[in-house]
N, CA, C and O of each residue as an XYZ file, in Angstrom:
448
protein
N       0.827     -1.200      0.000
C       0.000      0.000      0.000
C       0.867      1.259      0.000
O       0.591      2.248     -0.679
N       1.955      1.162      0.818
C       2.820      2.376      0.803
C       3.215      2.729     -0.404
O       3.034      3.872     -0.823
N       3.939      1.569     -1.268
C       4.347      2.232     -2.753
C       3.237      2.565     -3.257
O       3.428      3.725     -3.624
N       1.844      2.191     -3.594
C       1.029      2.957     -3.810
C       1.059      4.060     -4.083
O       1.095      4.613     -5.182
N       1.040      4.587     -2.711
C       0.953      5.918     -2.614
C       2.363      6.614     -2.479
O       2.265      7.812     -2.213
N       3.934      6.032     -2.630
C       4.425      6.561     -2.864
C       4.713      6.986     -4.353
O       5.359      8.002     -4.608
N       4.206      6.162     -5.313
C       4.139      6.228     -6.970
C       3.066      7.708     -6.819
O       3.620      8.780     -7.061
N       1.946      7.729     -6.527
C       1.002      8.873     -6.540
C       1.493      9.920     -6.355
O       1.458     10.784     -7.232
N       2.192     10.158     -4.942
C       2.796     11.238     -5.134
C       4.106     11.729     -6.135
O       4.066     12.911     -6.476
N       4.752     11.271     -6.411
C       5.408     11.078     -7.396
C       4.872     11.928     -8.939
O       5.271     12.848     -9.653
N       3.532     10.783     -8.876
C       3.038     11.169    -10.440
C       2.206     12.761    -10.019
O       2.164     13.785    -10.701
N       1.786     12.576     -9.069
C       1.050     14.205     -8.364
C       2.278     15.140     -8.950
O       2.385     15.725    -10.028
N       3.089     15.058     -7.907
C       4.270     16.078     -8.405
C       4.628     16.265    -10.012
O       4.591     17.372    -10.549
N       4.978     15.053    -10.708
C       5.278     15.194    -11.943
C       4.374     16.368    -13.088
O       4.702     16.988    -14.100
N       3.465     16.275    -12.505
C       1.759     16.829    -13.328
C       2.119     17.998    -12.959
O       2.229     18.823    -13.866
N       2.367     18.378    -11.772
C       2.502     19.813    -11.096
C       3.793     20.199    -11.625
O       3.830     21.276    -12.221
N       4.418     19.803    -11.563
C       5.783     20.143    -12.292
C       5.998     20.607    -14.152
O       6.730     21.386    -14.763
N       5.082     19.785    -14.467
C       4.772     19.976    -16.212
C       3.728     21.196    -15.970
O       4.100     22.272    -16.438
N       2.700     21.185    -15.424
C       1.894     22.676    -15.478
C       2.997     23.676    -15.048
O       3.132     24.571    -15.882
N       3.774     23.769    -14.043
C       4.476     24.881    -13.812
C       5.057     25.482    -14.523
O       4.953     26.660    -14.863
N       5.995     24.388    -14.923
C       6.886     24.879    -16.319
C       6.071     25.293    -17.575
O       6.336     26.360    -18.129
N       4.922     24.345    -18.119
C       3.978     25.021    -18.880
C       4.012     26.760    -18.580
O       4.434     27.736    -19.200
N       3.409     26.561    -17.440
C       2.722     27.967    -17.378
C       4.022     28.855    -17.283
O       3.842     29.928    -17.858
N       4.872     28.769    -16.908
C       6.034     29.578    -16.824
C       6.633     30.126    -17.991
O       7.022     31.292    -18.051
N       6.732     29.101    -19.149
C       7.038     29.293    -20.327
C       5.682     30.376    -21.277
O       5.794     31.170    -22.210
N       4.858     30.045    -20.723
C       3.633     30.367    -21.766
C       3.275     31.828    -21.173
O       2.759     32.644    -21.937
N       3.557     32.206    -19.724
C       3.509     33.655    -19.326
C       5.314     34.227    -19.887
O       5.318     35.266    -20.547
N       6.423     33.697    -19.672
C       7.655     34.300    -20.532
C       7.332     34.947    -21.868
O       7.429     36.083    -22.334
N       7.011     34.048    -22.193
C       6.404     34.631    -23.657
C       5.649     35.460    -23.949
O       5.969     36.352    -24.735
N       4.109     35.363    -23.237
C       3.491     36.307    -23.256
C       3.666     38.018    -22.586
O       3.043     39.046    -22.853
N       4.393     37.843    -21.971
C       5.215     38.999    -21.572
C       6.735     39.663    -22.361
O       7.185     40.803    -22.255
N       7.075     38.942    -22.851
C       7.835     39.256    -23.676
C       8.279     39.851    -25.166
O       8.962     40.796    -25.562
N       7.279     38.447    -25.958
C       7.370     38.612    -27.375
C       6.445     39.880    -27.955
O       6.744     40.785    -28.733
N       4.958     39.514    -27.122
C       4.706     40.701    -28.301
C       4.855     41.956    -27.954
O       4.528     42.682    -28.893
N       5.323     42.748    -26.703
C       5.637     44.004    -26.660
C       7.166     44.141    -27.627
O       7.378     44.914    -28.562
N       7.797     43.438    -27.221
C       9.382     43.239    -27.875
C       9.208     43.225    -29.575
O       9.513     44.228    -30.219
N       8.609     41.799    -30.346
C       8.506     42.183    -31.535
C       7.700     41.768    -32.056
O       7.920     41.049    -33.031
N       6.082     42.114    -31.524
C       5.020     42.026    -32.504
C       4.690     40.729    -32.482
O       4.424     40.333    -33.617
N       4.575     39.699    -31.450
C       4.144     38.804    -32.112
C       3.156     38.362    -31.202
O       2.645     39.002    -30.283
N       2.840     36.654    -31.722
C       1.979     36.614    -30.828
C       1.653     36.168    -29.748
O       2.740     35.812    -29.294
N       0.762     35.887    -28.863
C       0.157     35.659    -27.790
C      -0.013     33.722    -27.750
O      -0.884     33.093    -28.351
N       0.869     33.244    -27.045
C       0.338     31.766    -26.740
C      -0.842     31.147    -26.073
O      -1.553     31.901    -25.409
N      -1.121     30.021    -26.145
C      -1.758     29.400    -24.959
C      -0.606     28.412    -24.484
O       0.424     28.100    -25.082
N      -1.102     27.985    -23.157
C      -0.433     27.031    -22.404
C      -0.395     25.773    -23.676
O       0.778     25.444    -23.852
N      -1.002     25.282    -24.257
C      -0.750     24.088    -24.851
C       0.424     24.269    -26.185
O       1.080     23.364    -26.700
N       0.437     25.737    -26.534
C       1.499     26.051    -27.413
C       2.737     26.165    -26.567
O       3.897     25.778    -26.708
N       2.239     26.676    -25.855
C       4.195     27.225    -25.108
C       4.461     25.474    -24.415
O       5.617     25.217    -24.077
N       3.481     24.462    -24.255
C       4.030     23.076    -23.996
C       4.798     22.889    -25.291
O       6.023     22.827    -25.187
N       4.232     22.786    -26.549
C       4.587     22.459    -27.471
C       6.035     22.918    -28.243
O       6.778     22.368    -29.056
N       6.024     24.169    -27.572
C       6.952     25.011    -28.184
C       8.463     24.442    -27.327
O       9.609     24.509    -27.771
N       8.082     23.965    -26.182
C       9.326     23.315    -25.031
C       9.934     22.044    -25.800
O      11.114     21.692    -25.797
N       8.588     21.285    -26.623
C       9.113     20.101    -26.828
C       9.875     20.070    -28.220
O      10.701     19.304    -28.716
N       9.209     21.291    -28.658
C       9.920     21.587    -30.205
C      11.435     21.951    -29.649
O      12.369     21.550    -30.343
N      11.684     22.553    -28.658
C      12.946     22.998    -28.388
C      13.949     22.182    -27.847
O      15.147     22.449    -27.944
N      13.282     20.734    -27.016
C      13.906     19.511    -26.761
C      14.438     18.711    -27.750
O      15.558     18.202    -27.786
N      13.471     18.639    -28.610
C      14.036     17.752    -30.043
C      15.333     18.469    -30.775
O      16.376     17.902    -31.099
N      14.930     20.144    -30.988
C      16.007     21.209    -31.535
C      17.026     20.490    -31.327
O      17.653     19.551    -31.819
N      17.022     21.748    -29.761
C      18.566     21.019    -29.149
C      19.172     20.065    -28.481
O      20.377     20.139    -28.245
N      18.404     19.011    -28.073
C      19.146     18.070    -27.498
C      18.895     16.453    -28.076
O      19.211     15.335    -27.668
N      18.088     17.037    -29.350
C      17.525     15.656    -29.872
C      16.515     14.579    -29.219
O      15.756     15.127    -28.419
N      16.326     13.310    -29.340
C      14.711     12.613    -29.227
C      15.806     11.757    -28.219
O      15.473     11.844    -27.038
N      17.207     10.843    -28.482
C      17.302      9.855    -27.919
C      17.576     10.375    -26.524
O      17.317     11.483    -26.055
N      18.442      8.818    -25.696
C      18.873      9.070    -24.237
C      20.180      9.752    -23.935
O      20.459     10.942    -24.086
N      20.848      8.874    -23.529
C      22.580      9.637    -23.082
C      23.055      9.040    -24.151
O      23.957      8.369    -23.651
N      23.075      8.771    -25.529
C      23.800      8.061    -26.497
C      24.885      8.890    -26.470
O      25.861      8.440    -25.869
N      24.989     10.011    -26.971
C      26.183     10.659    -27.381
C      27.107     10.875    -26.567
O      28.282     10.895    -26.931
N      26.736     11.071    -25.334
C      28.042     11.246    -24.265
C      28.385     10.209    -24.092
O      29.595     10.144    -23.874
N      27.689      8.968    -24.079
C      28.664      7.735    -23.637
C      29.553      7.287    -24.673
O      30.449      6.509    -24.345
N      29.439      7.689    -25.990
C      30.149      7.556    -26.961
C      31.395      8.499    -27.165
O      32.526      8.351    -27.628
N      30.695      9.508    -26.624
C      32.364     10.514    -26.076
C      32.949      9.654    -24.958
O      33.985      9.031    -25.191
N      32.355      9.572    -23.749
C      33.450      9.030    -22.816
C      34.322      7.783    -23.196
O      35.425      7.539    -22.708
N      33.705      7.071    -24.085
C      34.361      5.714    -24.733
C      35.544      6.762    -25.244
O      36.324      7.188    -24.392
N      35.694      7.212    -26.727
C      36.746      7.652    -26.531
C      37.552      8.328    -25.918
O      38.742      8.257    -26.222
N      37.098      9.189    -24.860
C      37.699      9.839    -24.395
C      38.596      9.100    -22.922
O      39.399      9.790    -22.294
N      38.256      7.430    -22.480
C      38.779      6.762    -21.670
C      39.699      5.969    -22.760
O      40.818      5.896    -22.252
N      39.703      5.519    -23.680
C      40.230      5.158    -24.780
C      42.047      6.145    -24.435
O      43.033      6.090    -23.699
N      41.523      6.864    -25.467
C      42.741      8.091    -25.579
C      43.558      8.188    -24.150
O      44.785      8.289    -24.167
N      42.705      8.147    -22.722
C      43.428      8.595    -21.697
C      44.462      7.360    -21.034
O      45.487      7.460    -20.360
N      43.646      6.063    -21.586
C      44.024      4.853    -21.318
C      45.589      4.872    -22.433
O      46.574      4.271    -22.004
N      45.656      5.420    -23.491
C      46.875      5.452    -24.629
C      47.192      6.204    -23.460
O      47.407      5.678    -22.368
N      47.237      7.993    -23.778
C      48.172      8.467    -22.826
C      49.075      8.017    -21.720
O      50.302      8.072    -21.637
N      48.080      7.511    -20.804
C      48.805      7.026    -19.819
C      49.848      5.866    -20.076
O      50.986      5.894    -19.607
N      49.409      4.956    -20.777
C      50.587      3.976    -21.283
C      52.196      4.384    -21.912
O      53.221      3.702    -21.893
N      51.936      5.874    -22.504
C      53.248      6.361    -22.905
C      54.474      6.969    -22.136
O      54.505      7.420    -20.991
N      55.160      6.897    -22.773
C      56.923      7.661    -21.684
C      56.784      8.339    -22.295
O      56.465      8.327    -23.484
N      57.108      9.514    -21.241
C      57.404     10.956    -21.246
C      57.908     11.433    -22.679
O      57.684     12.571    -23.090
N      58.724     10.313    -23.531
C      59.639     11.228    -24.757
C      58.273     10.548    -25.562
O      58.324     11.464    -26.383
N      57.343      9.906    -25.938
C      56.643      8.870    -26.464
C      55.386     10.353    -26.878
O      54.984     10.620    -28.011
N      55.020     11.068    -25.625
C      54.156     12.333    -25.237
C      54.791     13.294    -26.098
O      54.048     13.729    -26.977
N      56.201     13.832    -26.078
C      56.535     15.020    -26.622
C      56.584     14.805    -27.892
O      56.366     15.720    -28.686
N      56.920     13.390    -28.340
C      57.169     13.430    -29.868
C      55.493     13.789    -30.582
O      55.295     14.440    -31.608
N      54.351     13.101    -29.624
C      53.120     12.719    -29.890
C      52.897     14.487    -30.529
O      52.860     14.805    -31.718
N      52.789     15.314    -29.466
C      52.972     16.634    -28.720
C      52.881     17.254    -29.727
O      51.948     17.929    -30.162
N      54.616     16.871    -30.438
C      55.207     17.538    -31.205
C      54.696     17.127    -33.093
O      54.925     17.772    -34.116
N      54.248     16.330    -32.971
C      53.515     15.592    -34.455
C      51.998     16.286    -34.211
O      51.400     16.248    -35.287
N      51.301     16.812    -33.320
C      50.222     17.021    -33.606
C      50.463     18.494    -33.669
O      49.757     19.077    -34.491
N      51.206     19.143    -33.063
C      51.920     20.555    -33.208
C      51.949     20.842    -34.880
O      51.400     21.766    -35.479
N      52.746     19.776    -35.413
C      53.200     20.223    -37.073
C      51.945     20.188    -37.315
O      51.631     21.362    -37.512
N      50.960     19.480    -37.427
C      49.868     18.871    -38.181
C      48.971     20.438    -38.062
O      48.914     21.298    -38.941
N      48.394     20.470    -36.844
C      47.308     20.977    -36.430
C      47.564     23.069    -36.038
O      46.736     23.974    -36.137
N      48.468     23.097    -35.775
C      49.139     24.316    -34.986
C      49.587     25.092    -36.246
O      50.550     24.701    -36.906
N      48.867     26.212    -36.575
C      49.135     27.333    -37.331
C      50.440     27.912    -37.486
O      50.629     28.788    -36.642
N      51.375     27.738    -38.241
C      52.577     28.245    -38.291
C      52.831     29.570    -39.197
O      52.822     29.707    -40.420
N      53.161     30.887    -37.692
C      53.679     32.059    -38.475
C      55.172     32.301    -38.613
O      56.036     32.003    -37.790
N      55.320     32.851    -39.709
C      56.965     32.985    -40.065
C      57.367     33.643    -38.919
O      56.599     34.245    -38.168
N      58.670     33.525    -38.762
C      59.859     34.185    -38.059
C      60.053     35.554    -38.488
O      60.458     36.020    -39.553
N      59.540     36.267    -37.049
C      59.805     37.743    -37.390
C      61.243     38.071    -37.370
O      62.012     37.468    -36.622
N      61.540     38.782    -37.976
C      63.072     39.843    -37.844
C      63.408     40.378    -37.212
O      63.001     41.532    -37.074
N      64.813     39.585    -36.086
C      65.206     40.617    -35.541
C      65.693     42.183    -35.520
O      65.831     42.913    -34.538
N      65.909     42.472    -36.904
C      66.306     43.867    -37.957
C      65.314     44.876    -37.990
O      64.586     44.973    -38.978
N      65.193     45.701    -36.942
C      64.053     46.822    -37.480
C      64.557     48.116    -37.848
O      65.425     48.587    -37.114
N      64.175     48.787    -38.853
C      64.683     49.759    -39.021
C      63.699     50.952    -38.530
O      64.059     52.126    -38.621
């Protein structure tokens, strides 16, 4: 019975939490846009909509895919690093230096 009602509250909160933000977003706006530039006036079910349009935008539909695919390489690479000697690093250092690192000519010591 307890989880019961600990799921309820839970889903209580969740509901309250989506209206808030609803409404938070949908008064931002309405306070904002159309004195600022003319536009228009939402309802709560647009400014929901407009959150989820902005979820997909920027952070896309899936889960944590992409960061765990960074940390793979990025434990990868640290796992190389660490395996190398010190001269193994500078040469590395020094090869990604030529490659990548913008090279300006040698100014003159000669000024007239």
């Amino acid at each position: 019975m307890k989880k019961g009602i600990f799921i309820l509250k839970w889903a209580v909160l969740g509901v309250a939490i989506f209206i808030f933000i609803g409404w938070l977003t949908m008064a931002l706006w309405n306070y904002l846009i159309p004195p600022l530039f003319n536009g228009p006036v939402i309802s709560f079910w647009q400014a929901v909509g407009l959150l989820v349009l902005s979820k997909i935008l920027f952070s896309g539909i899936g889960g944590k895919r992409h960061s765990s695919y960074g940390s793979y390489w990025k434990h990868r690479h640290y796992n190389t690093w660490a395996s190398m000697t010190s001269e193994e690093r500078e040469a590395l250092k020094s090869r990604m230096k030529e490659k990548w690192c913008r090279k300006y000519p040698e100014e003159s010591t000669n000024q007239n």
